[in-house]
N, C-alpha and C positions, 0 to 999 in steps of 0.2 A: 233698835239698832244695837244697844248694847250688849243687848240678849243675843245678838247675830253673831256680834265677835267674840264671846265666850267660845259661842261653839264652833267657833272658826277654829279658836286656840285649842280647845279640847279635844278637836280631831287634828291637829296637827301632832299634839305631841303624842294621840294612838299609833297616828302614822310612822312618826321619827322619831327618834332618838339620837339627844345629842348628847354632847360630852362639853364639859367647860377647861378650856385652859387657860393657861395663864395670859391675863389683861394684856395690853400695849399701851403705853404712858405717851404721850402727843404733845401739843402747846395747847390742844384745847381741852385736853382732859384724859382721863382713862376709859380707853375704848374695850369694853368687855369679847371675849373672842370664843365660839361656838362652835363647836365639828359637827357635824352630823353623822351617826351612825346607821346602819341599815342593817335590817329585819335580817339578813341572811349571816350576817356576821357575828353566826352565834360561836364559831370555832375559833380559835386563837391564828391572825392573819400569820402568812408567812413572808419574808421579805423575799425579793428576790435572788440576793445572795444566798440565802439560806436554800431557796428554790435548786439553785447549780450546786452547792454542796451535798446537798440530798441524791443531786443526778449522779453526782461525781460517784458520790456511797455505793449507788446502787448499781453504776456499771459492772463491778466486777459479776454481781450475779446476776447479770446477763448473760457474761461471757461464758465457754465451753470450758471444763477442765482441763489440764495438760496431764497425760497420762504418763507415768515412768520413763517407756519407750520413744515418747516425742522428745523428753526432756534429755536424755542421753543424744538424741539423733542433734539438738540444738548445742549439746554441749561439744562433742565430737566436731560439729561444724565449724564453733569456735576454735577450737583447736588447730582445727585445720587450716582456716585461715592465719591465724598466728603462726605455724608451721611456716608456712610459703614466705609474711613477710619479713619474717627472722631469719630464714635462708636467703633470701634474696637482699636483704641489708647486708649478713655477712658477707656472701660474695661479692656485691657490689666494693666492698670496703677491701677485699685481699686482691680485685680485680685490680682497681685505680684507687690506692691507696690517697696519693694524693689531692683527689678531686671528691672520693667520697669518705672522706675523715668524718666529716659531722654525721654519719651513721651512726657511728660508737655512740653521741649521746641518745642517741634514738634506745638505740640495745638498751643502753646502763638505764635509762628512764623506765624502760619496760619492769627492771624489777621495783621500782616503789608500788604498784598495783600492790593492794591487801585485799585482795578479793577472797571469798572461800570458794566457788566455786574455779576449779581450772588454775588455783593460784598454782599450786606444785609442779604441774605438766608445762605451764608456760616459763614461771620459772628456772627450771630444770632444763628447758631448753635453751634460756637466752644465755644462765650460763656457762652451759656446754658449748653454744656458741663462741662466746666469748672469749671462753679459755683455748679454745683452737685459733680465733684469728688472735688473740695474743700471743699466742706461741709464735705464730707465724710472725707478724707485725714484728715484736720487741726486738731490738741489736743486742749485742752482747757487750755492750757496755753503759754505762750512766747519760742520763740525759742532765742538763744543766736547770736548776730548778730556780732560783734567782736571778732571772736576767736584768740587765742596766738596758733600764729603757731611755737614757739619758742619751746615750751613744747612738748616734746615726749609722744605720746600716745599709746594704743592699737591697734593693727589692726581692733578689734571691733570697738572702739570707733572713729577710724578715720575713717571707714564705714560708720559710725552714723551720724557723723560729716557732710559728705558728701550729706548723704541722705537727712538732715536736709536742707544744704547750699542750694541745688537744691531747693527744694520746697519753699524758701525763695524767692531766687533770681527767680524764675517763677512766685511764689505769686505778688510779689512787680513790675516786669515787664506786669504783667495783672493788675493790680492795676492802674499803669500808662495809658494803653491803653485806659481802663474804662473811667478813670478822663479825656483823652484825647475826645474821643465820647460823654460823657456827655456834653464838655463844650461848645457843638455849643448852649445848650438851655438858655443858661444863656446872657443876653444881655451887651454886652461890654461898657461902655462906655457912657449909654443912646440911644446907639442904636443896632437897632435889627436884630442877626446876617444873613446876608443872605444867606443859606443854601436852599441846596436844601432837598426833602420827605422823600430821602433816607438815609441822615447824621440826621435828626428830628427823622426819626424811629430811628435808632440803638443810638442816646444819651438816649431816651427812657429809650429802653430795656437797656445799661450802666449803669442808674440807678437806675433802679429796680434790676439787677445785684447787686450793689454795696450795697443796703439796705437788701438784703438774706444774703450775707457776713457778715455785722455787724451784721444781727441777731441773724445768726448762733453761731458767735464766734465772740463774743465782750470783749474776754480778748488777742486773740490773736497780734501778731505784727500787726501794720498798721493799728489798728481801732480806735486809734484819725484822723490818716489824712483820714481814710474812712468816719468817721464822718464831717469830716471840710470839705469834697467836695458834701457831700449829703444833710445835715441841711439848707445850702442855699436855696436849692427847696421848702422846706415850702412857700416859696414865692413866687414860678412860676407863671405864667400866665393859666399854665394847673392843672386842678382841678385831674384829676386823678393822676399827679403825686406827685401832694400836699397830696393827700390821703395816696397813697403809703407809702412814707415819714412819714408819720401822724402816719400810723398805725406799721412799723418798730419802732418808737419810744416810742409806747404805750406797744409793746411786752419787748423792752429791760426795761421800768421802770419796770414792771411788775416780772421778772426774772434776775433782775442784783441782785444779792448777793451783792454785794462789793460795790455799787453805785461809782463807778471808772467813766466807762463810762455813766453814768447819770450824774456825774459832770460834764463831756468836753462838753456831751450836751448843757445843760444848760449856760453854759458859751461862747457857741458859739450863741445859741439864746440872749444872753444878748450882745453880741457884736455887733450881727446882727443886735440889735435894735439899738444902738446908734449910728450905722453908718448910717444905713438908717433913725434915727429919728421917727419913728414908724409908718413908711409910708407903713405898711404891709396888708397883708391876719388874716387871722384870727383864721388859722392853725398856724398860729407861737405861738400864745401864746396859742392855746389851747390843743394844747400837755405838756403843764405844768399844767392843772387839770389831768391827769393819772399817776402824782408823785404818789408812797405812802409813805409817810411819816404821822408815827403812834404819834410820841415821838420826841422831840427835846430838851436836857439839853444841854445849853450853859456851862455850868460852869464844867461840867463832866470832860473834857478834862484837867482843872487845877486842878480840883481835883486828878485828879488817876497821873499825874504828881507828885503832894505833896508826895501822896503815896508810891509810886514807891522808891523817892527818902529818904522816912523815914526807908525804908526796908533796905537800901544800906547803909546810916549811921549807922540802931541798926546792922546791921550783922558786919560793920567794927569794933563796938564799942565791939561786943563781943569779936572779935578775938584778940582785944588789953589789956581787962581788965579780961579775964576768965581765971584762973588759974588750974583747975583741966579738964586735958584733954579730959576727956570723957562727961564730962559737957558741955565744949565747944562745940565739936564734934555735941553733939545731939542738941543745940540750935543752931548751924549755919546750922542744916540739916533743922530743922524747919522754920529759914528763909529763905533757899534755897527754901521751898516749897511753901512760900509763894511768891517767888519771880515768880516762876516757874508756878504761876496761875495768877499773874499778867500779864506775858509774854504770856500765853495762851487765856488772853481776848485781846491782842493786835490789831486780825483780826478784835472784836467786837466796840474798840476804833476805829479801823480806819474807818470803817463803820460808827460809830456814828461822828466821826469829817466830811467826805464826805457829811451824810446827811444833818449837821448842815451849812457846807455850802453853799449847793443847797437853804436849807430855807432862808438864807441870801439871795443870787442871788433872786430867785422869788417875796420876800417881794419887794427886790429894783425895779423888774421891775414893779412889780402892784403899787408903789407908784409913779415911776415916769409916770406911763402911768394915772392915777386916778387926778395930777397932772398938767400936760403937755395936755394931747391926748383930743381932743372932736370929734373922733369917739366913736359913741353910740357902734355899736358891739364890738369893742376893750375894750372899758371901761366896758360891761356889762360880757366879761369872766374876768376881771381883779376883777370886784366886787364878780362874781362866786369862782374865786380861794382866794381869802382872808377870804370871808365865810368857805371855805372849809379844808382851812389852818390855821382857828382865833386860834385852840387850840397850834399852835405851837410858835406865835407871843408872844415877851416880855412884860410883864404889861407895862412897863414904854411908849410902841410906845401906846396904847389903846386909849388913850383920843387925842393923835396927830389924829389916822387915823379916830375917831370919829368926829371930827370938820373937819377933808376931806373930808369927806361922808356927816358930814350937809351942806358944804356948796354945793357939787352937787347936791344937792336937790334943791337948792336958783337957778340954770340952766336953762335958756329957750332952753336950743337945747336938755338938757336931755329928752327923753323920758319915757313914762310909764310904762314899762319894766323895762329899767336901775333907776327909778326913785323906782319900788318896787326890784330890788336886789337890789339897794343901801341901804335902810329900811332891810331888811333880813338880809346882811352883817351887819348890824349895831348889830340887835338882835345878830346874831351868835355871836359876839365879847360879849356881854353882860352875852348871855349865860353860857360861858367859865370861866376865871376868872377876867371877864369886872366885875363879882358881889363885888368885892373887892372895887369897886369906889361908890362912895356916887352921882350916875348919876339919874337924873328921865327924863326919855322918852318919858314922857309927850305930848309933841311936833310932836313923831314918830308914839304914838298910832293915833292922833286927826289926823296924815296924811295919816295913813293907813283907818280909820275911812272915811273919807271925799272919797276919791279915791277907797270904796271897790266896788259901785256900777256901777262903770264904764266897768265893765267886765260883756257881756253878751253873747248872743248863738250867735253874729255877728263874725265881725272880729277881735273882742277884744278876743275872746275864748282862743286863742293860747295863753294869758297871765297866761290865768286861775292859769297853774302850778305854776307857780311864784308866786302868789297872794296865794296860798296856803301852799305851804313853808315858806313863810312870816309870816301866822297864824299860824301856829305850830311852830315857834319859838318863836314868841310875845306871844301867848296866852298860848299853852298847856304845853311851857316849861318855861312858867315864870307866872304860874297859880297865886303861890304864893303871888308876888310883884304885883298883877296887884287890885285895889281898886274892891268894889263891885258893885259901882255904873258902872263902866267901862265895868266888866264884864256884864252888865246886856244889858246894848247899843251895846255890842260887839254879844252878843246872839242875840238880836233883829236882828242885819244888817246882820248878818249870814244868819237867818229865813229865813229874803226876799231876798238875795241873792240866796237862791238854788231856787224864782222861777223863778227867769230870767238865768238861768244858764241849759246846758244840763242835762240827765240823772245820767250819772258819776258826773259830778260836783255835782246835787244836793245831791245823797248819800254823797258825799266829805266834805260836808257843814255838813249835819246832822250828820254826824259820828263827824266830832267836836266839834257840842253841845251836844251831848250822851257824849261825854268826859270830856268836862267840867260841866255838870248838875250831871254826877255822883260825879264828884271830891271835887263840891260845893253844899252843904247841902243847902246854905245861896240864892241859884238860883233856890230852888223849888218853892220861891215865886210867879216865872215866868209860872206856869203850872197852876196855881191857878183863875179861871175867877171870881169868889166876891172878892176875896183879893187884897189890894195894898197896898203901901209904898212908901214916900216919901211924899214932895209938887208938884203940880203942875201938870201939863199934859204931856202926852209923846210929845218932839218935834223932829219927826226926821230929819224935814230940818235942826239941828243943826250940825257944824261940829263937836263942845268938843262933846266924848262921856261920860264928867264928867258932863253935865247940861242937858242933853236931857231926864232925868225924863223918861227913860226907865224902871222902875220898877213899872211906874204909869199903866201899860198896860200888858194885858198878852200874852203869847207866845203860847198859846197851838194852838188858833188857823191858826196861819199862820205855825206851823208844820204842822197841817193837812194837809194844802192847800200842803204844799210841799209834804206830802205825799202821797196825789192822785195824783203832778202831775209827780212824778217819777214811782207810777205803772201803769196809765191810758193811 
């Protein structure tokens, strides 16, 4: 029997194989615990989670590949469906503004997506979108952004209220997204950000977005910070969006009423400049020649003050010393009227103190850049806009900016360009009410004089305009002040200027001594071939054209010569 159960046990365990694990502790003791393993379990079991993760692995190489062509046809699809329901929110939203407002957050949600694929096209769409029903959508004035919830209102009015808040808080959250995508173009730091084609496009299009905005509605909320994030661009590295920018800014001087936002302008270019030092494009300042600015009275502003306040004392003084009431009555109705038209030029005051200090700001920066700067092209729009702004500038700055401009002339890096609008600027200032000073420009003719011959059909031509604005402010508008002898040397080098000069130029030339021979009786002497006047002989290697005996010689026939050679 015993011999039986050996071989009981000794074929049991060829048959099985177990494994021990850990005991189990009881009240009656420790019960040993035994697994059984099987002959087939020679491979490492798999659980069945592991089973479905294995399945999951292995689906894809199941599946077919997607070729190029399916993958466009899928992309395109996309597209298109976002197409439809980005047009059909918009219009639903310019359809029944009222009813479908909560579309806009629908829109503005669309751009948080950071996808790669379709991000630009979709983006780019909402928007374009966007920026057309705001234009449309916005009023042209401020919406109220702190309201008192405390106050009981109307059901209309907390309708309104509401309609209002939305379009606000959508405005201001696409406002942000903009300034977010714009700002990969702007270089941080000195260095330059690395982005990839697709974040470059859509800061782009952000910006150009953001300058339709301002243009549209540049009284509405958020167009100083629309401003403070787009005016920086004047300075890009890219010329078209310098442009962009350029010509946004030429539209708003142009149709600002209120010169509000022409002031934040202006003031953010003037900042611009001193942070950078005037290490700029040339778009920066020369979107400050399409100010217009007509009239500038400094002192207006104190006056109508004085004013104001003399109406408010005789009204009090009546009401204290008038005795017969119907007297009173009718003399405090009369200053009430008067008061009541003072109050109604207010819009006009305020306008006029905005413009006057826009003229502030620009004068300061042409001074300190005419100063400070020796780039030619900066320094020659800075001489452009002083010319063009002399009638607004105070007598007392005139003879300061006169001996800043003579001495850019004393310049070896000046050029011949900036060298004759510096001369032009000069005149303009003289023309204006420079005539009040006891100045002789003596100095500015003998340099225009000396320098007119230098301008011929080469590649000096392009000056030509310059050199011509020059003489119609020196000569045709200060015909008067100018001696006879000067004019007569100034008519000579006129002559022989139109024959080295192209067609246009030489008419340009002659139409100026047609102007001044008619205006001067005393210059007919010039058409005269026996007659002369004076000592001595014509010198025109001279540079005075007070000593060059230019009435010793006549003019008729070097007009001829220019006049065959503009119709031959």
């Amino acid at each position: 029997m015993l011999e039986e159960e050996y071989e009981n046990l000794y074929q049991q365990e060829e048959t099985t194989l177990t494994k021990h694990l850990l005991p189990i502790k009881t009240k009656t003791g420790i019960v040993p615990v035994v697994e059984e393993i099987s002959n087939e379990a020679d491979e490492p079991q798999i659980s069945e989670d592991e089973v479905e993760e294995n399945e999951v692995e292995e689906e894809p190489k199941v599946t077919t590949t997607i070729t190029a062509a399916e993958l466009l046809v899928r992309q395109s699809k996309t597209v298109g469906d976002k197409k439809i329901q980005i047009g059909s929110l918009s219009a639903s939203i310019l359809e029944d503004p009222n009813e479908k407002i909560d579309n806009l957050r629908i829109l503005v949600k669309m751009l948080e997506r950071d996808e790669v694929n379709d991000s630009l096209i979709i983006k780019k769409m909402v928007i374009m979108s966007l920026v057309e029903v705001f234009k449309d959508l916005l009023p042209s004035y401020r919406f109220k952004e702190d309201l008192d919830k405390s106050v009981k209102l109307k059901k209309e009015t907390l309708k309104l209220n509401k309609f209002e808040s939305t379009i606000l808080q959508s405005y201001k959250k696409f406002l942000r997204f903009l300034a977010i995508f714009s700002s990969v173009l702007i270089k941080q730091q000195g260095r330059t950000a690395t982005s990839n084609n697709v974040k470059l496009r859509l800061g782009e299009i952000s910006v150009n977005a953001l300058s339709e905005l301002l243009q549209a509605h540049p009284y509405f909320n958020y167009s100083e910070n629309i401003a403070q994030v787009v005016i920086p661009f004047l300075n890009h590295s890219n010329s078209a969006i310098r442009e962009k920018v350029k010509l946004m800014c030429k539209t708003i001087f142009s149709d600002d009423l209120k010169s509000e936002i022409t002031l934040k302008i202006v003031r953010l270019i003037n900042h611009y400049l001193k942070k950078f030092d005037f290490v700029i494009h040339t778009e920066m300042l020369d979107v400050l020649l399409f100010l217009k600015i007509k009239e500038v009275n400094m002192d207006n502003e104190r006056i109508q003050k004085l004013k104001q306040k003399k109406l408010q004392s005789h009204k009090g003084n009546i009401l204290k010393l008038s005795k017969n009431e119907k007297k009173r009555a009718a003399r405090v109705k009369e200053v009430e009227k008067a008061l009541m038209e003072a109050k109604a030029e207010e819009s006009r005051q305020g306008k006029q103190k905005n413009v006057t200090e826009i003229t502030k700001f620009i004068f300061g920066i042409f001074f300190k850049v005419l100063k400070n700067s020796t780039n030619t092209k900066i320094v020659g729009i800075c001489l452009q806009g002083v010319a063009q702004f002399a009638h607004c500038l105070s007598i007392e700055f005139y003879m300061d900016l006169i001996a800043i401009l003579g001495n850019l002339l004393q310049e070896d890096w000046m050029a011949y360009t900036e060298k004759q609008k510096c001369i032009q600027t000069i005149f303009a200032i003289l023309c204006q009410q420079g005539e009040v000073f006891n100045f002789d420009p003596a100095g500015f003719y003998s340099n225009i004089y000396e320098e007119l011959l230098t301008v011929h059909c080469g590649h000096t031509y392009k000056d030509f305009s310059v050199v011509l604005d020059t003489l119609i402010y020196a000569l045709v508008k200060r015909q008067k002040k100018i001696s006879q002898k000067r004019m007569a040397s100034f008519l000579k080098r006129l002559a022989t200027l139109s024959l080295q000069v192209s067609h246009d130029g030489a008419l340009s030339c002659l139409a100026i001594c047609k102007s001044l021979l008619q205006s001067n009786t005393a210059m007919d002497i010039l058409l005269d071939l026996e007659s002369s006047w004076g000592d001595g002989s014509y010198q025109p290697e001279l540079n005075d054209p007070e000593y060059c005996n230019a009435s010793n010689s006549a003019l008729i026939f070097k007009t001829y010569c220019a006049r065959d050679f503009c119709f031959n």
